[in-house]
C-alpha positions in Angstrom: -196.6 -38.9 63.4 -195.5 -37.3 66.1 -194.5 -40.4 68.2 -192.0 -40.7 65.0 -190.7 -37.3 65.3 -190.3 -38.0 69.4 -187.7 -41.4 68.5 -186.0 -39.6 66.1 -185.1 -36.6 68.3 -184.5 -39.4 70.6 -182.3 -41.3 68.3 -180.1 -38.2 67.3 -179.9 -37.1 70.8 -178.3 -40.9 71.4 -176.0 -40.4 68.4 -174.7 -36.7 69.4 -174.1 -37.9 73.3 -172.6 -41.5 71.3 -170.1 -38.8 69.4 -169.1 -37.0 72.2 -168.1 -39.7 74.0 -166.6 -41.2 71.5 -164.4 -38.0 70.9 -163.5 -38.0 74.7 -162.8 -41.6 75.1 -159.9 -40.6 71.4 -158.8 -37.7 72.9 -157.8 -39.5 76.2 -156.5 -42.7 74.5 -153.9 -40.2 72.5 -152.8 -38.5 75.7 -152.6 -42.1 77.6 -149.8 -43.4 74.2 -148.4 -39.8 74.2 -146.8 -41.1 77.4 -146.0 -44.1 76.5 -142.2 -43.3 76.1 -140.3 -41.4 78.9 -140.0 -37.9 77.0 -140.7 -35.6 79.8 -141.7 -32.9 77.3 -143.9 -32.8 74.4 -142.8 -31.7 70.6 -145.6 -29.7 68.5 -144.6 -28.1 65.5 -143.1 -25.1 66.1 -141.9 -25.6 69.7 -139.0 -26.3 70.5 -137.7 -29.0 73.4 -135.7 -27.4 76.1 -132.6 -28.6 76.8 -132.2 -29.8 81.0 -129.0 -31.8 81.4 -130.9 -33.0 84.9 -133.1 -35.3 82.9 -130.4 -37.8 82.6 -130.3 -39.5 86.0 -126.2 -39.7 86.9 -127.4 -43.3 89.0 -128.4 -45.0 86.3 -125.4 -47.0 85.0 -127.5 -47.5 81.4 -126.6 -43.8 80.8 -122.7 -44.2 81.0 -122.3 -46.6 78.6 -121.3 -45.9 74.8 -124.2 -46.5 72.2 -124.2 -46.8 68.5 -127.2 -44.4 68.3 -127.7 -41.1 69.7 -131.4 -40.9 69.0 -133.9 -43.3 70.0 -134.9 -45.4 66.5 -138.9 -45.8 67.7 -139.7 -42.6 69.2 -137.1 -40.0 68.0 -136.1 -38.8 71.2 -132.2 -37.6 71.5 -131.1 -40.4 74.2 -127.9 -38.4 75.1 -129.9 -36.0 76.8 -132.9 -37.5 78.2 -131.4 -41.0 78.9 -131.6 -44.5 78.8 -133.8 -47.3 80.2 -133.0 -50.6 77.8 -130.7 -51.5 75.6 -130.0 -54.4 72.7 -127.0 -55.6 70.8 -127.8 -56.0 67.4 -124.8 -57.0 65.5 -122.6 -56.4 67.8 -123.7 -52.7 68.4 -125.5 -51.5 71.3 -128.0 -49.4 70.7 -130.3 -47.5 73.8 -133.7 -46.7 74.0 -135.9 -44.3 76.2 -138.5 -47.0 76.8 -138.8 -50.7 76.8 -141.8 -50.1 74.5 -138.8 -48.4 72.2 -137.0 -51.4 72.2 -139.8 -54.0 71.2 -140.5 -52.5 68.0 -137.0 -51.9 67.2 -136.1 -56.0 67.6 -139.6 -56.5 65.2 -137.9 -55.2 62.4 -134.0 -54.0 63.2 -133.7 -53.6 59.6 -135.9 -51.1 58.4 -134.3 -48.9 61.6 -130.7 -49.3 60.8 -131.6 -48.5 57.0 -133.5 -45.3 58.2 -130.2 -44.1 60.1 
């Protein structure tokens, strides 16, 4: 009986220390895709996103050109003041996007995007 109670403690204890690093190994994966666009600043409810005309990078000739969308489709993010980094003409519109990442799932289904606008 008591070599039974020993495997079980055992067993839980594998389980709890399993949890945990289960939780830690989520919790990193969400702040590894939270960065998967080129936001330089993070939006929670109830803050706000500061407003730094110096994120747009005046070198980058993607950032002078005129775009049929002022906010990016995938992620949200308000291109006219953080900036481009690809683009796509889609019916003979160009549209920008933060990240390349943006761009791919915009071209999957251009559609549903345009519809949502």
């Amino acid at each position: 009986m008591y070599s039974m109670k020993l495997l079980d403690y055992v067993q839980m204890k594998n389980i709890i220390k399993t949890g945990v690093t289960m939780k830690r190994t989520i919790v990193m994966m969400m702040g590894i895709l939270s960065v998967g666009c080129q936001k330089s600043e993070t939006v929670t409810n109830g803050f706000t996103v500061k407003e730094n005309p110096s994120l747009i990078d005046p070198k980058n000739p993607l950032n002078k050109l005129t775009y049929a969308n002022q906010i990016d489709f995938y992620c949200k993010m308000d291109i006219t003041k953080f900036g481009v980094s690809d683009t796509v003409t889609y019916q003979g519109k160009l549209y920008g996007f933060c990240a390349p990442v943006c761009k791919e799932e915009f071209i999957k289904n251009p559609e549903m995007y345009l519809a949502k606008k």
